[in-house]
N, C-alpha and C positions, 0 to 999 in steps of 0.2 A: 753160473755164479759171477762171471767177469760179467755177463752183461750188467745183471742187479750190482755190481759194483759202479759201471759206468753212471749207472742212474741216479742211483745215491748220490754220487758225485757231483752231477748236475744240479739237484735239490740244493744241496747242502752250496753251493756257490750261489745262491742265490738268495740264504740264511743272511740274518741278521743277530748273529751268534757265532760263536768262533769252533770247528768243527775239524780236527786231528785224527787221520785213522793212522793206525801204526800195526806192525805182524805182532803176534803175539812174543814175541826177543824184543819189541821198545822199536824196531826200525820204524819212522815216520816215511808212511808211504800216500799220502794225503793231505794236503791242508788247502780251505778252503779261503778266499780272501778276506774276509773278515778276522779270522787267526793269525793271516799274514801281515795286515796291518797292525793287530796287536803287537806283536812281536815285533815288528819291523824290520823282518827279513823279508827277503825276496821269495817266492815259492821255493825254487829251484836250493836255493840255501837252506829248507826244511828238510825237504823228502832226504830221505838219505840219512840223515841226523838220527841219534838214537833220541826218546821223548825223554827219558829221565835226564839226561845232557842239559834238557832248555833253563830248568832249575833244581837246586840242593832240597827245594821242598819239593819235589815233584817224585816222588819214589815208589815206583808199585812193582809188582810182576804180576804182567794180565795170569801168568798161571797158576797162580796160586790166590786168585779171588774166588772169595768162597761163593758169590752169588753172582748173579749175570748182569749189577748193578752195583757202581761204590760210587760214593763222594768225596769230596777234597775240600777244605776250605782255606779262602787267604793265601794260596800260593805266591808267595813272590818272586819273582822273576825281573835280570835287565835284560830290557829289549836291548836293539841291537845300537841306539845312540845312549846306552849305559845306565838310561833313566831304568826307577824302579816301577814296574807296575804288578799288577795283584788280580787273580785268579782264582772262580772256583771251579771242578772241574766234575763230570759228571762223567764216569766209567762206563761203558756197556759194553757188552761182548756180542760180536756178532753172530747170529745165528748158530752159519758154522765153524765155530770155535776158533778159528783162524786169526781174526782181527779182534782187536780192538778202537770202539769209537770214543772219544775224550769231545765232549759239551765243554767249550769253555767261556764263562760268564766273566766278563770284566767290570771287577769290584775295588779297580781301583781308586773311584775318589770317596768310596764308602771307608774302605781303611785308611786313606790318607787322612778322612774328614777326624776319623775315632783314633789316630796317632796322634795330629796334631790337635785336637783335645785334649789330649792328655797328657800332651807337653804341656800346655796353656793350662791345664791344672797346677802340675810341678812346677811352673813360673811361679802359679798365682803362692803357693803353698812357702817356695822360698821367700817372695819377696813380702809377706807377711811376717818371717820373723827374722829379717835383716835387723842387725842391730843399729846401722847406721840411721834408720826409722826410730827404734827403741834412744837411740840417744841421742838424737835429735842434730845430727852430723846432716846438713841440709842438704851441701854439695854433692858427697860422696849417695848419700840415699837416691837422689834423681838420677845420679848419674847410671847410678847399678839397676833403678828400675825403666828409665831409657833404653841400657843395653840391652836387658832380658826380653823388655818387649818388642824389639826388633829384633833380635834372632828367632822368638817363639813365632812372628807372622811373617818372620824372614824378609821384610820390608829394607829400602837403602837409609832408611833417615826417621827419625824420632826428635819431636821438636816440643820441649813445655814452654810458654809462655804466660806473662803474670798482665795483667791489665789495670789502666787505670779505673775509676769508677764510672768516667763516660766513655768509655773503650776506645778514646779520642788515639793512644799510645800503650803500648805493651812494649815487653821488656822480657826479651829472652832470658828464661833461667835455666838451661840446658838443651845440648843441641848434641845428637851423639850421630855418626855416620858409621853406617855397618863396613862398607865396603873397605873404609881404613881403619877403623876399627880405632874412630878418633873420637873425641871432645872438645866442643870448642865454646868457651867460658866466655867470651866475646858479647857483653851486651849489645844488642844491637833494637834499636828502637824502630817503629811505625807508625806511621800518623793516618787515622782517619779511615780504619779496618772497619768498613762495614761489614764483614762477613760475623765477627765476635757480638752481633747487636742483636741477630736473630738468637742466639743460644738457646741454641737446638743442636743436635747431634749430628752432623754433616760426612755421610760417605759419597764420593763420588766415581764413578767408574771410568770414568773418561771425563776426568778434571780438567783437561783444554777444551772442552765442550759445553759443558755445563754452566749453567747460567747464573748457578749460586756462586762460582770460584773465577768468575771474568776478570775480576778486578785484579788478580794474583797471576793470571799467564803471563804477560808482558814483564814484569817484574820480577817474578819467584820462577812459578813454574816452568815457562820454557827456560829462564836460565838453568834452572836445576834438572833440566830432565823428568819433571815428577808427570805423572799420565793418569795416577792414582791417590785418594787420600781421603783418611778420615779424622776431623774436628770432631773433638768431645769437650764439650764446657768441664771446667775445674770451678767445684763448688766449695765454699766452706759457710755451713750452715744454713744451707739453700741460696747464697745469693755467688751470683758466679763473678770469680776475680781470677778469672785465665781460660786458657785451654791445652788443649796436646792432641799435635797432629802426627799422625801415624800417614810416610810420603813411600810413595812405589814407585820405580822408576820403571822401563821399558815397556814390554808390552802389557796394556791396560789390564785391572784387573779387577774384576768382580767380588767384593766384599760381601761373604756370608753372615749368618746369623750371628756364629758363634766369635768372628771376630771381630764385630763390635761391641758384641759384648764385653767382650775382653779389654776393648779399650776405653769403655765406660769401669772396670772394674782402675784399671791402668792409671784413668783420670782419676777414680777417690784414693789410692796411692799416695798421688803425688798430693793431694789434700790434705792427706793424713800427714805427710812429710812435712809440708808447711803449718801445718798446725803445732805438730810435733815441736818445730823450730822453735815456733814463739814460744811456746810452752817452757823451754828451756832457757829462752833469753829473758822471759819473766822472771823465771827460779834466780836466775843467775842476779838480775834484779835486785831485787828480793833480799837473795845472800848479802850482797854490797850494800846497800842501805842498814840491814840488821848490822851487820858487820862496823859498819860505818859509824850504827847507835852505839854501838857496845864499847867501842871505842872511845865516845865522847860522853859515855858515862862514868870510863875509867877515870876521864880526864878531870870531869868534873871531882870527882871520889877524890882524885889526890889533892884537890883546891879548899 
């Protein structure tokens, strides 16, 4: 039996899957380096370790499985730099009832991908019925939909900007920074933005490299640290009058599907908000002119 253990051992270190044997009491008497990486212990910081220890979800007693096979899903677990990673884990009992082998599959950016989903749902869900939208409060609106979308992609910086009609000059209308958890109302203008002429939808992964964002290293990006970003035109009524950039700082980073989608939803937001505005500075309008009649009809009446 020790030999057919050494063998297995061998195998399984050569696996491209993460492979835990333990005694049937949970002692970790096995792990293969691919497990060890996972985890980000050491070997030697494994074996010895009880299995249920590694995480709160991770709860079994090999003696009491009723079959010579069980599964687990979505384990979470912190490795050993405190990060959260996630786990499915595939039970078998060994022949002679002695051990147990735990298959362990790492599924963590499948759950991270279907968390942060479904944060980026709950964003979209609140900042659809903020009232500062509904009553057409300009400032406080972008302000609140800035913040949210910078914590839901956990990005340093969230930037709207309004543009003239030859995109000659734009004019920041909101600028929120996560890291200080600031706003800075600061108009501040730029001249001669050819990046705003294409409006098209621009992610970039390595924004100091790329060929669409050159004109912005020297002046933005290295100053600001940014490595990552994505431009999304702001339209109102198909013709585009701004944009909002979504800025990363440190190490570069790869823009999935569903988060630009998000920042095309982010950009008709802030649409909706400036529409919103006008819409209320008309009314408001509107009132002051009636008001104004009604007035010089009195006035007339008394004459």
């Amino acid at each position: 039996m020790q030999l057919e253990f050494q063998e297995l051992a061998l195998i399984a270190e050569q696996m491209d899957q993460g492979v835990v044997v333990c005694a049937n009491d949970g002692t970790i008497e096995f792990v293969n380096p691919y497990a060890s990486k996972f985890f980000a212990f050491h070997l030697n910081e494994l074996v010895g370790r009880k299995v249920n220890d590694l995480s709160p979800d991770f709860k079994f007693n090999p003696e009491k499985m009723s079959e010579s096979k069980a599964k687990l899903s979505n384990i979470s677990v912190k490795n050993k730099f405190g990060e959260t990673v996630y786990f499915n884990a595939t039970l078998v009992k060994a022949v002679s009832g002695e051990r147990v082998i735990v298959m362990i599959e790492d599924v963590t950016k499948d759950v991270q991908g279907h968390n942060g989903l479904v944060e980026k749902i709950n964003v979209v869900e609140k900042l659809t019925k903020s009232r500062y939208m509904r009553e057409g409060l300009l400032t406080k609106a972008i302000q609140e939909i800035l913040l949210e979308s910078a914590n839901a992609l956990q990005i340093e910086r969230v930037n709207a900007w309004r543009a003239d009609k030859d995109f000659t000059m734009i004019e920041c209308i909101g600028n929120y920074t996560r890291s200080t958890n600031t706003f800075n109302d600061k108009v501040i203008l730029l001249r001669d933005f050819r990046l705003l002429a294409t409006q098209e939808i621009i992610a970039t992964n390595y924004s100091l490299e790329d060929s669409r964002t050159e004109e912005l290293v020297e002046p933005y990006l290295e100053k600001y640290g940014i490595t990552s970003m994505i431009d999304v035109p702001i339209r109102i009524e198909g013709e585009m009058i701004g944009v909002v950039c979504f800025e990363h700082v440190g190490i570069p980073r790869k823009w999935d599907l569903t988060e630009r989608k998000f920042g095309m939803f982010i950009a008709q937001l802030i649409s909706l908000a400036l529409e919103s505005y006008e819409k209320q500075q008309n009314k408001q309008k509107l009132q002051k002119v009636l008001a104004e009649k009604e007035a010089l009809l009195r006035e007339m009446g008394k004459s």
